[in-house]
MIBA-100606 format. One record per atom (N, C-alpha, C, CB): residue in three letters; x, y, z. Coordinates in steps of 0.1 Angstrom, whole numbers, plus 5000, padded with zeros to 4 digits. Each point is the difference from the previous one (the first is absolute). Glycine has a CB too. Example, Ala and Ser with C-alpha at 12.3 -4.5 7.8 and 13.67 -1.06 7.14 Angstrom:
# MIBA-100606
ALA513249435078ALA499150125000ALA500950125000ALA498149885012SER501550234981SER500950115000SER499250115008SER501249944978
//
This chain:
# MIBA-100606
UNK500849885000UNK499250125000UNK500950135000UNK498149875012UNK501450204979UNK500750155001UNK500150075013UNK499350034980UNK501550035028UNK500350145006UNK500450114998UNK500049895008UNK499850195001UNK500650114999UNK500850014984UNK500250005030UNK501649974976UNK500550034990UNK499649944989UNK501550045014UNK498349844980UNK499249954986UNK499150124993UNK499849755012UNK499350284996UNK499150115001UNK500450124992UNK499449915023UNK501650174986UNK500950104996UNK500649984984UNK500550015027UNK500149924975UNK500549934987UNK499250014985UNK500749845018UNK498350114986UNK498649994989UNK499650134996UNK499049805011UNK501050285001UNK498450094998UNK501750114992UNK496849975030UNK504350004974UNK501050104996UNK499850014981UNK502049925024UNK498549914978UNK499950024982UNK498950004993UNK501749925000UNK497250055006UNK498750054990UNK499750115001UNK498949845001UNK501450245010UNK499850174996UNK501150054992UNK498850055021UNK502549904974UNK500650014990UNK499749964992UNK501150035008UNK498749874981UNK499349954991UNK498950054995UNK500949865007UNK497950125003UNK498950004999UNK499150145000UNK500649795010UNK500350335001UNK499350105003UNK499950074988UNK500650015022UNK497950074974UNK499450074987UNK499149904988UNK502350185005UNK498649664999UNK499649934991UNK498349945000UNK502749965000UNK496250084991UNK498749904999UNK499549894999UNK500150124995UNK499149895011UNK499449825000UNK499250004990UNK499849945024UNK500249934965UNK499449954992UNK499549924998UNK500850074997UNK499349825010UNK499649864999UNK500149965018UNK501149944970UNK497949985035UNK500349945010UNK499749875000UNK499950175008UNK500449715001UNK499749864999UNK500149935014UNK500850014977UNK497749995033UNK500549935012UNK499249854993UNK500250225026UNK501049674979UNK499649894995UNK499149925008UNK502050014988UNK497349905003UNK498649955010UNK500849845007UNK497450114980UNK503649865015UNK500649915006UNK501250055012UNK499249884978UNK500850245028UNK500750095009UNK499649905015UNK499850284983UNK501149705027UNK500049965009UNK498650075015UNK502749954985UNK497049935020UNK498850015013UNK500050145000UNK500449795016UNK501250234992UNK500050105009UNK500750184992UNK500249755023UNK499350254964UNK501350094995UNK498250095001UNK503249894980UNK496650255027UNK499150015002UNK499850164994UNK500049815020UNK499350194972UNK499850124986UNK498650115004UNK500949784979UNK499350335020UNK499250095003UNK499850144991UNK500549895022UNK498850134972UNK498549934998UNK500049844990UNK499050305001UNK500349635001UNK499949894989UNK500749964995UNK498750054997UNK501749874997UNK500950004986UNK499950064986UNK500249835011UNK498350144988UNK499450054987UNK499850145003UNK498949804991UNK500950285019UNK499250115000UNK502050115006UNK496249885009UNK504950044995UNK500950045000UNK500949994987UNK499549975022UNK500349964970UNK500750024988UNK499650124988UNK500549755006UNK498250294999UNK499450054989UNK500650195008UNK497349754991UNK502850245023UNK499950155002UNK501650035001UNK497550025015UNK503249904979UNK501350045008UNK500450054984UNK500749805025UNK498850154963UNK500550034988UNK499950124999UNK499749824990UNK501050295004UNK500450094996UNK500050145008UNK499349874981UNK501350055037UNK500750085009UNK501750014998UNK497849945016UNK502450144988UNK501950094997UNK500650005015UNK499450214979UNK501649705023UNK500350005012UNK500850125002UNK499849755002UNK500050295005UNK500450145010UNK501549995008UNK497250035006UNK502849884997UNK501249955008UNK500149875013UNK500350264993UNK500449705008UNK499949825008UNK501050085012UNK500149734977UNK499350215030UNK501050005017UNK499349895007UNK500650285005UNK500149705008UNK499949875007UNK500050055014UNK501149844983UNK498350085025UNK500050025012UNK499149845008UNK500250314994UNK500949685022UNK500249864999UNK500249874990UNK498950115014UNK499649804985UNK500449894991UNK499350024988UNK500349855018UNK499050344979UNK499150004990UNK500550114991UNK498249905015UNK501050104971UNK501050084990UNK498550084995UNK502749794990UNK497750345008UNK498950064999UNK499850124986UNK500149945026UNK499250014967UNK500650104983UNK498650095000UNK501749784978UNK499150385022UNK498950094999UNK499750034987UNK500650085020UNK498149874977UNK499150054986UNK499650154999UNK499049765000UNK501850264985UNK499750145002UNK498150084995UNK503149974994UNK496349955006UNK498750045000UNK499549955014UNK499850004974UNK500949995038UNK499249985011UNK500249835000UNK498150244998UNK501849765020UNK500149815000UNK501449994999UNK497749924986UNK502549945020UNK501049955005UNK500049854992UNK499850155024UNK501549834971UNK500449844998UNK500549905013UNK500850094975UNK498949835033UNK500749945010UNK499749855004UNK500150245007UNK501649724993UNK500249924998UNK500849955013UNK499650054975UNK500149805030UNK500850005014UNK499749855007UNK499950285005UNK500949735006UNK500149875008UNK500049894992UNK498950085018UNK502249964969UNK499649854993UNK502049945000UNK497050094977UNK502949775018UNK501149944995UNK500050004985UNK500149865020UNK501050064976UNK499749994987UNK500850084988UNK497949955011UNK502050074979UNK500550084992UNK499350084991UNK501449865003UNK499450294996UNK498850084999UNK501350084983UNK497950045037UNK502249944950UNK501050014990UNK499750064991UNK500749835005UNK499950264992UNK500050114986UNK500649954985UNK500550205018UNK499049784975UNK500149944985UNK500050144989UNK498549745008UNK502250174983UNK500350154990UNK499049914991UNK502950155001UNK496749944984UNK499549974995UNK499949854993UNK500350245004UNK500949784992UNK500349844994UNK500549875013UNK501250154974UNK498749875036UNK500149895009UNK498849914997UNK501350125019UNK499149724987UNK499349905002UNK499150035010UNK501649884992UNK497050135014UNK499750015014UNK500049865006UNK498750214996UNK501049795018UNK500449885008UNK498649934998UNK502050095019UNK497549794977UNK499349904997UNK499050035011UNK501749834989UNK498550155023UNK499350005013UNK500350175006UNK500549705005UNK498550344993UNK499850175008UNK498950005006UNK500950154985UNK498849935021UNK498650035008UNK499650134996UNK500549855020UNK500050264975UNK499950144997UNK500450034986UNK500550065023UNK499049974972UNK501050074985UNK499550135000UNK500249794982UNK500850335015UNK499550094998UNK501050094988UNK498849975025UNK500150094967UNK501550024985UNK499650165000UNK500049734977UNK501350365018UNK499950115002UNK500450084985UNK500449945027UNK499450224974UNK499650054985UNK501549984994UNK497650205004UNK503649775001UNK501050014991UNK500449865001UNK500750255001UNK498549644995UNK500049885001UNK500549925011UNK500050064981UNK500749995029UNK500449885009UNK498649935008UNK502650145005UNK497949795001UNK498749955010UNK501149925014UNK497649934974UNK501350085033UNK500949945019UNK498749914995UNK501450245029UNK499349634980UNK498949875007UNK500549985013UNK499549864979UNK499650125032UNK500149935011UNK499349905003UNK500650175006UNK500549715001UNK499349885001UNK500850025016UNK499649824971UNK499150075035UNK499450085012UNK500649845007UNK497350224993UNK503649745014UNK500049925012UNK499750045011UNK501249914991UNK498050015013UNK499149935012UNK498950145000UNK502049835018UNK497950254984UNK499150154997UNK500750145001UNK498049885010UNK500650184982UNK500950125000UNK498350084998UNK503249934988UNK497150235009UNK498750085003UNK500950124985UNK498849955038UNK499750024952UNK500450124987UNK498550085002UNK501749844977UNK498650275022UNK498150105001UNK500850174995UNK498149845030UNK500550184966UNK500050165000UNK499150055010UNK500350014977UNK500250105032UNK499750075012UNK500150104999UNK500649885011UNK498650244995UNK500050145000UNK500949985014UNK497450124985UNK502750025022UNK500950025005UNK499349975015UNK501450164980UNK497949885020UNK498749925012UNK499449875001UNK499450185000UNK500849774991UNK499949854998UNK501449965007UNK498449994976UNK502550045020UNK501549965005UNK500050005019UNK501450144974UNK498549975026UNK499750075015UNK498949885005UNK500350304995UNK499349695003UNK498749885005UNK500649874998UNK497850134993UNK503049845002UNK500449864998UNK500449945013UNK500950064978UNK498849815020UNK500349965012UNK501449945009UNK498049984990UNK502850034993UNK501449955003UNK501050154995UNK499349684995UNK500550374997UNK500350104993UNK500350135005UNK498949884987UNK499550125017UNK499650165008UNK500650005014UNK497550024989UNK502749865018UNK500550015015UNK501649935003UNK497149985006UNK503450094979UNK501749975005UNK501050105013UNK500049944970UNK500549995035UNK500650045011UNK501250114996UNK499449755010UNK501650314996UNK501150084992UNK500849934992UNK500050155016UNK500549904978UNK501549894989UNK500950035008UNK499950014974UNK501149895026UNK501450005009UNK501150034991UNK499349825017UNK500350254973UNK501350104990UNK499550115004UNK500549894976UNK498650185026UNK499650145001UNK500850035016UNK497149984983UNK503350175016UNK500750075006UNK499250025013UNK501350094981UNK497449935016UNK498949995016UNK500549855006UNK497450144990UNK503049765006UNK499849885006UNK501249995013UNK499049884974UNK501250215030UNK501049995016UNK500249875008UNK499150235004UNK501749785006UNK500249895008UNK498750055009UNK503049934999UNK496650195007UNK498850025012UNK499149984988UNK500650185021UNK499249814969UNK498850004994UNK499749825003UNK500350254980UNK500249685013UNK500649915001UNK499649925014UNK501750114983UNK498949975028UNK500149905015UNK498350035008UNK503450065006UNK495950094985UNK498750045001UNK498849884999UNK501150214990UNK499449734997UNK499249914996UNK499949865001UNK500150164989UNK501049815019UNK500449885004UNK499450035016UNK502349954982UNK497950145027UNK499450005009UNK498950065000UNK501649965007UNK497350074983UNK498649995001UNK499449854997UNK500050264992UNK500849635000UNK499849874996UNK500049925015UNK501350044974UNK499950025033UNK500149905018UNK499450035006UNK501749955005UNK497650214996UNK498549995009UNK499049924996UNK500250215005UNK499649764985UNK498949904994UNK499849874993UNK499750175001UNK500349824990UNK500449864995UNK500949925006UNK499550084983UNK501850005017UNK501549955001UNK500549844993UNK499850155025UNK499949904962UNK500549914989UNK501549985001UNK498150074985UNK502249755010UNK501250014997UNK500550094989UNK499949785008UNK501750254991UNK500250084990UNK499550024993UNK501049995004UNK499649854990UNK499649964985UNK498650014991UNK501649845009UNK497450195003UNK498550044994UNK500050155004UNK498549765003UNK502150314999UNK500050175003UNK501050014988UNK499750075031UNK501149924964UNK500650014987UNK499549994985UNK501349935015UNK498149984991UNK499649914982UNK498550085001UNK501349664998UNK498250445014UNK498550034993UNK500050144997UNK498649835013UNK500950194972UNK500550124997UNK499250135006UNK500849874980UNK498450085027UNK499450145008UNK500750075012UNK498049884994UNK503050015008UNK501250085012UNK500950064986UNK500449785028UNK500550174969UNK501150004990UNK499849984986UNK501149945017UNK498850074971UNK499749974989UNK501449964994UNK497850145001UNK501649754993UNK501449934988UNK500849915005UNK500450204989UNK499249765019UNK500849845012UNK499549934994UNK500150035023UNK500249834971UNK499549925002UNK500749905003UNK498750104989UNK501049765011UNK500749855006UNK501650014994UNK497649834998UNK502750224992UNK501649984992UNK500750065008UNK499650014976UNK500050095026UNK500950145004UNK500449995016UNK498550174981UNK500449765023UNK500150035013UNK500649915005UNK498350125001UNK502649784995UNK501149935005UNK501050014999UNK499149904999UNK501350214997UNK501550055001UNK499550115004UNK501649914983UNK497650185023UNK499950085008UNK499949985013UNK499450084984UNK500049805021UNK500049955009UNK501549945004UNK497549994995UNK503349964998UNK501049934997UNK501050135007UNK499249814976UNK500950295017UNK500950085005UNK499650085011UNK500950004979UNK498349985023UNK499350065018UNK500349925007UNK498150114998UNK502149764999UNK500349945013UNK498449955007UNK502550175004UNK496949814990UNK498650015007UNK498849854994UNK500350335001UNK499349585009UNK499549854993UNK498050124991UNK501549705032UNK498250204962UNK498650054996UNK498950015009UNK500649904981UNK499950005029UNK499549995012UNK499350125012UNK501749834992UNK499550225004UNK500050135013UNK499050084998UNK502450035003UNK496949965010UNK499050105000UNK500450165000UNK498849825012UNK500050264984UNK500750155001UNK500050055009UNK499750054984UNK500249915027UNK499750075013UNK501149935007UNK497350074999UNK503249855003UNK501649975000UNK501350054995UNK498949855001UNK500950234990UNK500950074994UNK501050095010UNK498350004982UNK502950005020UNK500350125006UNK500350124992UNK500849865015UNK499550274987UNK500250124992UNK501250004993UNK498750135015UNK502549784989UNK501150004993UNK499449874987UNK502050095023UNK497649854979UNK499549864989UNK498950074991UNK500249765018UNK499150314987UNK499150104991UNK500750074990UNK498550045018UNK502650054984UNK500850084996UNK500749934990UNK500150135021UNK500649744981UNK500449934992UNK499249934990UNK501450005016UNK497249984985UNK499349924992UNK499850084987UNK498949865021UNK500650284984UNK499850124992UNK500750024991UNK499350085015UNK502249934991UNK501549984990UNK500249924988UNK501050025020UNK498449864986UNK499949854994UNK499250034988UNK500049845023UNK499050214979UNK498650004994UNK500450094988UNK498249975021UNK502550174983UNK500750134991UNK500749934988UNK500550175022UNK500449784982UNK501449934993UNK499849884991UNK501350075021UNK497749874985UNK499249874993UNK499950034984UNK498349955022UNK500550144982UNK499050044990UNK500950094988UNK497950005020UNK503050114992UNK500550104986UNK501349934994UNK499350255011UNK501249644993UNK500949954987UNK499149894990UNK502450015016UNK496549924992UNK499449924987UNK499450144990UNK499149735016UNK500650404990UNK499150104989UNK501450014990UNK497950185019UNK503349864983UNK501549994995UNK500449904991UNK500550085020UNK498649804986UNK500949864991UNK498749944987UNK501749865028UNK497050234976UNK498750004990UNK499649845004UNK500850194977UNK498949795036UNK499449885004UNK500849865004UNK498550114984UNK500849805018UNK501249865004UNK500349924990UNK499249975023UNK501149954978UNK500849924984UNK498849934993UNK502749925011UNK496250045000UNK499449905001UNK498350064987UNK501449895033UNK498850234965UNK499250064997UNK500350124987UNK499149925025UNK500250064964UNK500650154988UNK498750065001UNK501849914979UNK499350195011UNK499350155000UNK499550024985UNK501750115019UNK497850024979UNK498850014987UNK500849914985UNK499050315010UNK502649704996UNK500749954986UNK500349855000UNK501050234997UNK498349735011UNK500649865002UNK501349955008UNK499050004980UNK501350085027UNK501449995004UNK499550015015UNK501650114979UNK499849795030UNK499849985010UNK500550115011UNK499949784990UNK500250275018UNK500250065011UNK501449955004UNK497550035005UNK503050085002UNK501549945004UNK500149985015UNK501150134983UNK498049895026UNK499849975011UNK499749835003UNK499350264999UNK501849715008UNK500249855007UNK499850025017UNK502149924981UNK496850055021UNK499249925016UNK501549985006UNK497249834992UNK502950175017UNK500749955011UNK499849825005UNK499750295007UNK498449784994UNK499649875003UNK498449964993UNK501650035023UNK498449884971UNK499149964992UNK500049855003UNK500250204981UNK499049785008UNK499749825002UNK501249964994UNK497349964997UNK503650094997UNK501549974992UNK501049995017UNK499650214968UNK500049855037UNK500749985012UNK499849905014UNK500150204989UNK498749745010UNK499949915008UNK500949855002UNK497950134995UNK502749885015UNK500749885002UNK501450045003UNK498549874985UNK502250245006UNK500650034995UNK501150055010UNK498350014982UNK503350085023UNK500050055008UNK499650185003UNK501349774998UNK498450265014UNK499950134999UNK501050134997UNK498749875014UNK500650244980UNK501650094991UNK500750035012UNK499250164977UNK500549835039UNK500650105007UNK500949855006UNK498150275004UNK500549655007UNK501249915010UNK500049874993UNK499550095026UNK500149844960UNK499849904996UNK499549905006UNK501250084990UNK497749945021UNK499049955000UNK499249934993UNK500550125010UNK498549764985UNK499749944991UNK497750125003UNK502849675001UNK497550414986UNK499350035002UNK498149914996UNK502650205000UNK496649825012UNK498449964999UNK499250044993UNK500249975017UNK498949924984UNK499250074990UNK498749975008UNK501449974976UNK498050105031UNK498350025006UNK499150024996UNK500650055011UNK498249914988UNK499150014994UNK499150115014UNK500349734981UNK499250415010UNK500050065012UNK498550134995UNK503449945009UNK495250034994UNK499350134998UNK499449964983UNK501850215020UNK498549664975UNK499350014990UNK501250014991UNK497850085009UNK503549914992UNK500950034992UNK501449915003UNK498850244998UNK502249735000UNK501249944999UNK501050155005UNK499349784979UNK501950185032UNK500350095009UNK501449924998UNK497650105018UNK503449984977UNK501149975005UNK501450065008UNK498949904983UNK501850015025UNK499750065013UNK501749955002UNK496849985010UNK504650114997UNK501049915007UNK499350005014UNK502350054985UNK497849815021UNK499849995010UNK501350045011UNK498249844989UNK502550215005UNK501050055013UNK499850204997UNK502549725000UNK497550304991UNK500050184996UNK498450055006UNK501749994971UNK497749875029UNK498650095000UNK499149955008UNK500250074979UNK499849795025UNK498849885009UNK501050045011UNK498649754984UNK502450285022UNK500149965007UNK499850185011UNK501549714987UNK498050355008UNK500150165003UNK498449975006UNK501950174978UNK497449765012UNK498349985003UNK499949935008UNK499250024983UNK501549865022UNK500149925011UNK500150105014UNK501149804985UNK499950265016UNK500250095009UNK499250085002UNK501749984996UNK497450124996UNK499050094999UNK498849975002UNK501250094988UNK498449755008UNK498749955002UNK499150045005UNK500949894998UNK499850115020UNK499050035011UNK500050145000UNK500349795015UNK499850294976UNK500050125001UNK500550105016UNK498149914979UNK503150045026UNK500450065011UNK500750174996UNK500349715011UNK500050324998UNK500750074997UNK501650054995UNK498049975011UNK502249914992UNK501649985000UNK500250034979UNK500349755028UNK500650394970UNK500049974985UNK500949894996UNK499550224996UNK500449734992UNK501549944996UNK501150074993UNK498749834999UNK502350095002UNK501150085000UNK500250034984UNK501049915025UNK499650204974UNK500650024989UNK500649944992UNK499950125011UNK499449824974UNK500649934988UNK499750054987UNK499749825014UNK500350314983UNK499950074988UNK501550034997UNK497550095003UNK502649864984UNK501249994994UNK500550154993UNK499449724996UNK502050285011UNK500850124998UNK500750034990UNK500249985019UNK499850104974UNK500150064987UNK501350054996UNK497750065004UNK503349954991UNK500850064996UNK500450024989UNK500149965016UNK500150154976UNK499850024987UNK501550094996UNK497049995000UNK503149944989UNK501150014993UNK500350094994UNK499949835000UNK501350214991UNK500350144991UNK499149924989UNK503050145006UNK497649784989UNK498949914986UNK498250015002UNK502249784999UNK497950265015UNK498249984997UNK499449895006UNK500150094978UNK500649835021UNK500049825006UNK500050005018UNK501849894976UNK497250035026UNK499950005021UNK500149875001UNK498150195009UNK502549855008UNK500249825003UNK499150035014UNK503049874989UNK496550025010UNK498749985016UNK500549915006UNK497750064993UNK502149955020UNK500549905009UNK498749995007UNK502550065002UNK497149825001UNK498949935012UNK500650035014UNK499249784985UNK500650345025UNK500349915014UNK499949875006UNK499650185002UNK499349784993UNK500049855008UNK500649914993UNK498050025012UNK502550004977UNK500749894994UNK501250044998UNK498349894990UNK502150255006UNK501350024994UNK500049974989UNK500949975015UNK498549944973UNK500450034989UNK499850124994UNK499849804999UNK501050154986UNK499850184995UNK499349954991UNK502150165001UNK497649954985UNK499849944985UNK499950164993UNK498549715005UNK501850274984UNK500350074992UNK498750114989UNK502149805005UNK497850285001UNK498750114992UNK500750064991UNK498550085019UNK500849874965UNK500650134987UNK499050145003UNK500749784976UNK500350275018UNK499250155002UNK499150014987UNK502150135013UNK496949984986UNK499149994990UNK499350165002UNK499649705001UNK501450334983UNK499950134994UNK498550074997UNK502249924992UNK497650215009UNK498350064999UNK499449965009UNK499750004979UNK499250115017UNK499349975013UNK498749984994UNK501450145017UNK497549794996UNK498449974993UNK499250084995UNK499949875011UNK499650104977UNK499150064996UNK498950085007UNK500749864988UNK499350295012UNK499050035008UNK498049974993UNK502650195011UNK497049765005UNK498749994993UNK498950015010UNK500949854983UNK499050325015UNK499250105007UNK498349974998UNK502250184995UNK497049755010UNK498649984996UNK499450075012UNK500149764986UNK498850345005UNK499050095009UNK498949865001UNK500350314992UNK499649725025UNK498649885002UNK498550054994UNK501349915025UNK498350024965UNK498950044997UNK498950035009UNK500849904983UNK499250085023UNK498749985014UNK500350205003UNK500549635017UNK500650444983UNK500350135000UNK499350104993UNK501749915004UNK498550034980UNK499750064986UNK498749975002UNK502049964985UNK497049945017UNK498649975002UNK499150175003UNK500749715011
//
């Protein structure tokens, strides 16, 4: 499934490509998956979308949003899958779920794993959405602080007090988390999926936030993880730390043989010495914090850092990685309403 950065990625180069360009033709297919969930109709959406001019694409969280310049919104989101720009004379892919062809002949198709959500929305329709309208802040945007941040985590432990791992992944706290991402963010916090948020201490908050910052703005840098391409077919340069490629395997920091948990409806992988064993300790939610294991940084004339684990002492080797992320400023429609 796409995030954040994937996201970014997409909505970048279709508003390069795409922006000014008309719609001519549309095609949602009747053999399109359960859950790929289309608004208005299919038939009554292919017919209104022809001979709107996209205005311009941007993204925010896991959703990509192309402003029509006669009014109305294109938006597209919470999907997997592949979503690919064709030139005139390309082959298209056999199996699509979208076709849409534009006035200087190209056309994009998206084919939709496991689901995804295509509609036209006014700008109060968006705002009303149920997943859309009630995104949380982005953790690229310059509002997104460590107090903003330790705000919302401790409005979560007066009440619910969800494990992390479900205060992350729901985009009404945070937007653009999802299951991929959030194992090497967790990974470099030092923190199991486990941990509740109201166990947190303010130094592990502070770090998770970091975690969360650094995550996200080199996959926006590397245009996604390997595991997934972008409008051109091409994969992302971003490599997981820890994925299902890593189970079993040893850990980058103490070579630990890293787990794999089944955890909240999802697959959770985990070193049981960097990270189960901090949640063991914290369980009973005492007060006692744990001790310090965020890995120390030192950066080179070349650009290149070496981190060290306190509790293990190993090092390992960070390349450096030139530019910076794309900025991607989205006014919340629910404002503009």
């Amino acid at each position: 499934m796409f995030e954040m950065p994937e996201v970014q990625t997409l909505a970048r180069q279709m508003n390069e490509e795409l922006r000014g360009r008309e719609v001519v033709a549309s095609h949602v297919s009747e053999a399109r998956p359960k859950f790929l969930f289309v608004s208005p109709e299919p038939a009554v959406f292919d017919q209104e979308i022809v001979g709107h001019r996209l205005a311009g694409i941007s993204s925010e969280g896991k959703w990509i949003f192309a402003k029509l310049e006669r009014g109305g919104n294109l938006m597209l989101g919470e999907f997997g899958g592949r979503l690919l720009l064709h030139a005139p004379w390309d082959e298209l892919p056999r199996k699509r779920h979208w076709t849409v062809e534009f006035d200087d002949g190209t056309t994009v198709t998206l084919t939709i794993q496991m689901w995804g959500f295509v509609g036209l929305l006014s700008d109060r329709e968006i705002a009303a959405h149920p997943y859309a309208g009630t995104l949380g802040p982005s953790p690229l945007d310059r509002s997104f602080t460590v107090e903003q941040f330790a705000h919302l985590l401790d409005s979560e432990a007066t009440g619910k007090n969800p494990p992390i791992k479900a205060f992350l992944t729901h985009e009404a706290n945070i937007c653009g988390i999802g299951n991929g991402y959030l194992q090497d963010i967790l990974f470099r916090a030092r923190l199991s999926p486990k941990r509740k948020v109201g166990s947190l201490t303010p130094q592990e908050k502070e770090s998770l936030h970091a975690s969360i910052v650094a995550t996200l703005r080199q996959a926006v840098q590397l245009g996604g993880r390997d595991t997934e391409i972008d409008l051109y077919g091409e994969r992302g340069a971003y490599v997981p730390l820890l994925d299902k490629r890593a189970a079993g395997k040893p850990c980058p920091d103490c070579r630990t043989p890293i787990d794999k948990i089944n955890y909240l409806g999802g697959s959770c992988y985990v070193c049981p010495n960097c990270q189960m064993v901090l949640f063991r300790r914290c369980s009973s939610l005492s007060n006692e914090a744990p001790r310090d294991t965020l890995p120390q940084t030192k950066t080179y004339a070349d650009g290149s850092s070496r981190s060290s684990n306190r509790m293990t002492g190993k090092k390992r080797l960070t390349p450096s990685f030139a530019g910076r992320a794309p900025a991607s400023p989205i006014a919340r429609r629910a404002a503009q309403a």
